[in-house]
C-alpha positions as CSV (number, residue, x, y, z in Angstrom):
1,X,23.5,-17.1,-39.6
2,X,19.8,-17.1,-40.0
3,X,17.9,-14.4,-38.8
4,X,16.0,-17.3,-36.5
5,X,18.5,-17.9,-34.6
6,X,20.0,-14.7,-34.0
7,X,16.6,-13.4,-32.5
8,X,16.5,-16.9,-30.7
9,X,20.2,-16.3,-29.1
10,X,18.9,-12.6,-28.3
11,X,16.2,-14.1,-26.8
12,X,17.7,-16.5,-24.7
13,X,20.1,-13.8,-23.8
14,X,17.4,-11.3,-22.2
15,X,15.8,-14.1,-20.5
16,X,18.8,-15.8,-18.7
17,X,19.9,-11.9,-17.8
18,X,16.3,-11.4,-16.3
19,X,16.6,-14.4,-14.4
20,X,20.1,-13.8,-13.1
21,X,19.3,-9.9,-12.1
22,X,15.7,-11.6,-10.2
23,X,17.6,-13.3,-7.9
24,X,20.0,-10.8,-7.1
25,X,17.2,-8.5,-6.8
26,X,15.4,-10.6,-4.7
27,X,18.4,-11.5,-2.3
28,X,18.1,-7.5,-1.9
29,X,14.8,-7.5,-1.3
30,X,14.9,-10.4,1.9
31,X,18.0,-8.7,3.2
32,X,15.7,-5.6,3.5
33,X,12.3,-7.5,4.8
34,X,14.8,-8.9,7.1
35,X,16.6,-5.6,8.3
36,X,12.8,-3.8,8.5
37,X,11.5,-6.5,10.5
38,X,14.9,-7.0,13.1
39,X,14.0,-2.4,13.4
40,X,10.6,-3.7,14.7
41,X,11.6,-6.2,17.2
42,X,9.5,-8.7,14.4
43,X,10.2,-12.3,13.3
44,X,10.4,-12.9,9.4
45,X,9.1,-15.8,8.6
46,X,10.6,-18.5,6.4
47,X,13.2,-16.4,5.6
48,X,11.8,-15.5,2.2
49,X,9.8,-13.0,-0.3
50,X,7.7,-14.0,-3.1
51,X,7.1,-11.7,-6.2
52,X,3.9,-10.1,-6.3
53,X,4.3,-7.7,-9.3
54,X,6.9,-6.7,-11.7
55,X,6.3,-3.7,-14.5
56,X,8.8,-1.2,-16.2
57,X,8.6,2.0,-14.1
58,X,11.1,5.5,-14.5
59,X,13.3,6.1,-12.0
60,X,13.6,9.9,-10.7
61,X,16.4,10.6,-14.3
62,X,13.4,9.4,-16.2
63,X,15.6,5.7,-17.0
64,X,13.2,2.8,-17.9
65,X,13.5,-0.3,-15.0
66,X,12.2,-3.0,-13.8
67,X,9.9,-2.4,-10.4
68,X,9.1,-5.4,-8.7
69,X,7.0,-5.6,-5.4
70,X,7.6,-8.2,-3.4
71,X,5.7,-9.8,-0.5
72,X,6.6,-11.8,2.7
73,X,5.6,-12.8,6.0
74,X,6.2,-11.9,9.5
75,X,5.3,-12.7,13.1
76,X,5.1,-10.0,16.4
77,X,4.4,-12.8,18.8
78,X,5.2,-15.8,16.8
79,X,1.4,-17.0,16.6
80,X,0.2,-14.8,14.0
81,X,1.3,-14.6,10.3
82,X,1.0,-11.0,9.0
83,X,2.0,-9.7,5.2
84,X,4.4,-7.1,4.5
85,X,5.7,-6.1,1.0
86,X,9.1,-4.5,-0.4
87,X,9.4,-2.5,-3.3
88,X,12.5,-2.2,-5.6
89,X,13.3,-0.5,-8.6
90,X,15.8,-1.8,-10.2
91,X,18.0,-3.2,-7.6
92,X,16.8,-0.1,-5.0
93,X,14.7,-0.5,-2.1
94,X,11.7,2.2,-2.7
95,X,9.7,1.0,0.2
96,X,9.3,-1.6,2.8
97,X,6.1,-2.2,4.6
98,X,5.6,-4.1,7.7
99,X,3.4,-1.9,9.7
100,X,0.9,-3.5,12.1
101,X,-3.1,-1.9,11.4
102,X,-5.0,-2.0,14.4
103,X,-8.4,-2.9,13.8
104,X,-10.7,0.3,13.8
105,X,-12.4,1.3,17.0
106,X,-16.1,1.7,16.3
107,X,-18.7,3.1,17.8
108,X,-22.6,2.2,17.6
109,X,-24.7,5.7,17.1
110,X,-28.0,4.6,18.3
């Protein structure tokens, strides 16, 4: 066989496993948006994260994976749309974010 096609079949190969392990990852990744945001009495909304990164990081036995952040959308009162994120390595949940910022109280020094 042709060296062609065996680094075409290879090729092939790693790209139908990345695509497999992204959406298992990412299943992982709304069942934890999902989870943080039923802990906060919040609404996810459309039931869904989107990728937002993805880069080879180590993981605490110095083994090279993928990290992908992920972001989504919830709702506290079901009128506003605010953006949260999740962040797996490999198929590990590192961190979830859905915290609410209050805007900063400031005062005029005259």
């Amino acid at each position: 066989m042709p060296t062609f096609e065996i680094i075409s079949f290879v090729v092939l190969g790693a790209l139908a496993w990345l695509w497999f392990d992204s959406i298992h990852v990412r299943e992982i990744g709304v069942r934890a948006a999902k989870a943080a945001c039923d802990a906060e009495n919040l609404q996810l909304l459309d039931d869904t994260v989107s990728i937002s990164s993805l880069r080879l990081a180590r993981d605490d036995d110095g083994r090279l994976l993928l990290r992908r952040a992920y972001a989504f959308d919830y709702s506290d009162t079901g009128d506003d749309r605010c953006r949260g994120s999740v962040v797996l390595l490999g198929s590990h949940v590192i961190v979830v974010n859905v915290g609410r910022r209050e805007a900063p109280h400031l005062t005029l020094l005259h």
